[in-house]
N, C-alpha and C positions, 0 to 999 in steps of 0.2 A: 313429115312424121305426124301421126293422128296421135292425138293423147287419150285420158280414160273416156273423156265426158263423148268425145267422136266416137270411140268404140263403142261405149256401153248404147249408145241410142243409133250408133250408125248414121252419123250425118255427118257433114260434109265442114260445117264450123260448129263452132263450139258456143252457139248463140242460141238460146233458149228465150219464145217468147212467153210474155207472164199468161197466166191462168186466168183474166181479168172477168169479172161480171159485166155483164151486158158490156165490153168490148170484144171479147175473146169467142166469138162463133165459127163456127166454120171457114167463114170467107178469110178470116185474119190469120186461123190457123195452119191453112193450106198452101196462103202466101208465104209464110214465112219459111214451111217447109219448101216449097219450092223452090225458093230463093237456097236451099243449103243449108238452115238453120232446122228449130224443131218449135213446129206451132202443136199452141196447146187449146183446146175447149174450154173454156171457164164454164164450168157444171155448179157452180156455186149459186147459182137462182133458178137452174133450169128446173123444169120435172122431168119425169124419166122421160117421158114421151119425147117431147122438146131436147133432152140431150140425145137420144137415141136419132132423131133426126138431124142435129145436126153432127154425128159420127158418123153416118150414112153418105150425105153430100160431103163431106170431107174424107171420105173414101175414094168417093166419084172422083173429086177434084185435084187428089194427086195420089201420086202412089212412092211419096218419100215418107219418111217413117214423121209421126206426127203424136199428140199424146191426149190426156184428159186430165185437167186441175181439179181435184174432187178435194172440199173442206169439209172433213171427217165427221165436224158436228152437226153438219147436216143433217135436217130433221126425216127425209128418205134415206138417208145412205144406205143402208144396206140395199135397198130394191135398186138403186143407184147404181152399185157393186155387180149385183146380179145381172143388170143390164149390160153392161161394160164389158163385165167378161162372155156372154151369151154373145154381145158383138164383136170378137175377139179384136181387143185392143190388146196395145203391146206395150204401151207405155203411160204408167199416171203417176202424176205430182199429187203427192198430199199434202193437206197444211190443218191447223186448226185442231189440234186431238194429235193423240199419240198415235206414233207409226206402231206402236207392238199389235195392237188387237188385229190387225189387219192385211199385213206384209206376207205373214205364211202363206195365207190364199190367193193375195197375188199371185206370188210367186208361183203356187202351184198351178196358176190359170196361167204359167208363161209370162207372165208381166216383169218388165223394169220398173224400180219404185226409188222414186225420190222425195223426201219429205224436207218442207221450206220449215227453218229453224231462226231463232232471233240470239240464240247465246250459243255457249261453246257448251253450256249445260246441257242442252238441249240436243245438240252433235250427238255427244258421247251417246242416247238413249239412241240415236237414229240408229247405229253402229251394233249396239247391243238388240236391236230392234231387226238386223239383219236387213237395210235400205242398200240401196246397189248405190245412190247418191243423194250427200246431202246439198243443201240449196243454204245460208245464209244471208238473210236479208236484213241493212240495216236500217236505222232509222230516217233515211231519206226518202225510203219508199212510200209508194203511194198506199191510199189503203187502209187496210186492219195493218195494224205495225205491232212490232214487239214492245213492251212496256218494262224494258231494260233503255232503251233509248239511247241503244250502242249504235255508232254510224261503220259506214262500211267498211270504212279505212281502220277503224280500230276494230270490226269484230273479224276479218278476213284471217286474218294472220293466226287471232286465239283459235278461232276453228281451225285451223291447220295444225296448231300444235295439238289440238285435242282429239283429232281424228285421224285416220290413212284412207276417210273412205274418200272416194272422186270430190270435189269439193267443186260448186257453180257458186260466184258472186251476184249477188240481188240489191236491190238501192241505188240512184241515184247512177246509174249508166246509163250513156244517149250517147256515147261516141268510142268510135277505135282507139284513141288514147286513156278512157276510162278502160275500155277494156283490158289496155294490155296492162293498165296500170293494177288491175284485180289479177291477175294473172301474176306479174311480180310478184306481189302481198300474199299469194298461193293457191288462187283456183285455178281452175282448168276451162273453166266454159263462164257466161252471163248468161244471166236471165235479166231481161227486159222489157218495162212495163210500160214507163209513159210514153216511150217514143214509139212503142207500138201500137199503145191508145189511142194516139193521134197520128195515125198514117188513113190513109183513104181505105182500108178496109176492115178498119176497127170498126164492131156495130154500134159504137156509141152516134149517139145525136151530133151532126154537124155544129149545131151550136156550143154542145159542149164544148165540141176542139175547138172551136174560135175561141170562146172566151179561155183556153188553156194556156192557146198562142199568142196571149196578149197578156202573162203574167210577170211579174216582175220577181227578184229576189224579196224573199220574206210574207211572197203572199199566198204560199198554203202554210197550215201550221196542226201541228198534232193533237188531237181533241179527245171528248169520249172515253178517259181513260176509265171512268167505271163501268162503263159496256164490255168495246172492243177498242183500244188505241185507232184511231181512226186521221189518217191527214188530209184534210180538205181544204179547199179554197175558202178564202174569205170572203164569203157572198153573206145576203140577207140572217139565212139559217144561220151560220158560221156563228155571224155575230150575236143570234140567241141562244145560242148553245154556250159561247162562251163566258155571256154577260149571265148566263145560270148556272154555269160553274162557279165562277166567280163568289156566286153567294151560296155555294156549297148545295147546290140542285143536288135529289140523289138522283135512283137510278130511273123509277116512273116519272118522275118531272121531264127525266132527258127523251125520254120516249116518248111521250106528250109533245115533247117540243117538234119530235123528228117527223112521229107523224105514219102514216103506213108508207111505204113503200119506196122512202127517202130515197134512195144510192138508183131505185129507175127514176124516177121524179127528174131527176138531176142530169144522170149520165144517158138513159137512152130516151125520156121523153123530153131533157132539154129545156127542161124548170131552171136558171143558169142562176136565180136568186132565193129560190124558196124548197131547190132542191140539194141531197147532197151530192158538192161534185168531187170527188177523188181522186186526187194524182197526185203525184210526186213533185220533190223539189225541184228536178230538173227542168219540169216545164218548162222555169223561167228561161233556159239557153232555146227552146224549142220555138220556132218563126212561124215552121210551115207543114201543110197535113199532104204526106207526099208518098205514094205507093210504097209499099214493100220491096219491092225490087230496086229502088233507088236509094232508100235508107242502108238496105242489105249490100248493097254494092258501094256504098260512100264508106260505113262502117268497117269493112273488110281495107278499102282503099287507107283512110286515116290510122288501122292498127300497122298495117305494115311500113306506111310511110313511119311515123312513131317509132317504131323498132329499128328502121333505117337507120334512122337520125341516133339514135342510142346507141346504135351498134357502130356509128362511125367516130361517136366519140370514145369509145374504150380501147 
């Protein structure tokens, strides 16, 4: 039986991969869709040209339905928008900025629209805002994070009672028993980030992933709160960013410290100490950087074993 998040995007599972910057191109999006899931383009660095191209090859490369993570505060977006729809996409995640300005013309360019949320506050505006699905992400996530610093297990459940729209779980899932365990708590679908960042077709720097796959508990931590909530590894930068917190840095100090063009530096040219690197907490369970098709099939294998075992003891 397909549930909403299958229907409304028409795939096959209910596995949504994240919208990531400099991992999230074509090659990751298409895998994922291939695999049964729904890969997305991370348009958050691109310019139009460069996203336009990589919507083209990711065209070429499958013909399962696939999407575009566009963060609304983006200094192009509208020329962004107008691309997007010129190249008829069918389906984009928004984050970063309110869904109301936006959603109608989706809509009326044919698009499914999901916007990623950090509170149950935020839900409600999706809903009133007319998004076909919200996305909830907690504070485990990699990334810009919500600066509620609700975790997934506590904000899944409030956004359900706050909303009737499709609901996808975000934060800190890397395996089939997180997922069914989001599924309990009340979504319908995941979206996931780090284990897709570190699969062999993430465009992040090889080195990134290695040093990803050798993290331990406790070793990304939540930063940048006067910017954007930001969770990063504890590399070189980390610890300047944090020791100028500490003594109450404002907001050009932290910029200074970052520097131009931090989050490439880091994740796709593989600066592993001087740049910022971003992922999630999960990292820590993560060993190995292993294709799409193998995560997507171990994934699938682990929920329903999970469920088995659940179901045999009731």
């Amino acid at each position: 039986m397909m549930n909403r998040i299958q229907e409304v995007f028409g795939i096959e599972y209910p596995v949504i991969a994240g919208g990531m910057a400099w991992c999230s191109g074509w090659r990751l999006a298409a895998a994922v869709s291939n695999a049964g899931g729904l890969g997305l383009i991370g348009a958050g660095t691109m310019s139009v040209d460069l996203l336009r191209e990589h919507i083209q090859k990711c065209k070429a490369a499958t013909d399962k339905p696939w999407g575009v993570n566009l963060p609304l505060m983006y200094p192009q977006i509208d020329s962004l928008i107008d691309m997007i729809i010129e190249e008829g996409c069918k389906i984009v995640f928004t984050s970063a900025g309110s869904p109301k300005k936006y959603t109608q013309r989706f809509h009326e360019a044919g698009m499914k629209v999901a916007h990623v949320v950090s509170s149950s506050k935020f839900a409600k505006k999706c809903e009133e805002a007319g998004v076909d699905v919200v996305v909830a992400e907690g504070f485990e996530a990699g990334g810009h994070n919500g600066k509620e610093e609700t975790t997934t297990m506590c904000l899944i459940p409030q956004v359900r009672q706050a909303t009737s729209l499709p609901l996808v779980a975000a934060g800190g899932i890397a395996s089939g028993q997180a997922c069914l365990a989001a599924q309990v708590l009340g979504a319908e679908g995941v979206q996931i980030g780090t284990l897709f960042a570190l699969s062999k077709e993430s465009s992040a720097s090889d080195a990134f992933k290695q040093v990803c796959t050798t993290l331990q508990e406790g070793d990304t931590m939540l930063c940048l709160k006067k910017l954007a909530p930001s969770r990063l590894v504890k590399n070189r930068l980390y610890k300047r960013i944090a020791e100028a917190e500490d003594k109450g840095a404002d907001v050009p100090q932290l910029l200074e410290i970052l520097g131009e063009k931090a989050t490439r530096r880091g994740i796709f040219d593989g600066d592993t100490e001087d740049g910022e690197l971003e992922i999630g907490q999960i990292a820590s369970a993560i060993r190995e950087i292993e294709p799409v098709s193998v995560i997507m099939d171990r994934l699938i294998k682990e929920y329903n074993d999970a469920r088995g075992k659940l179901n045999s003891r009731s």
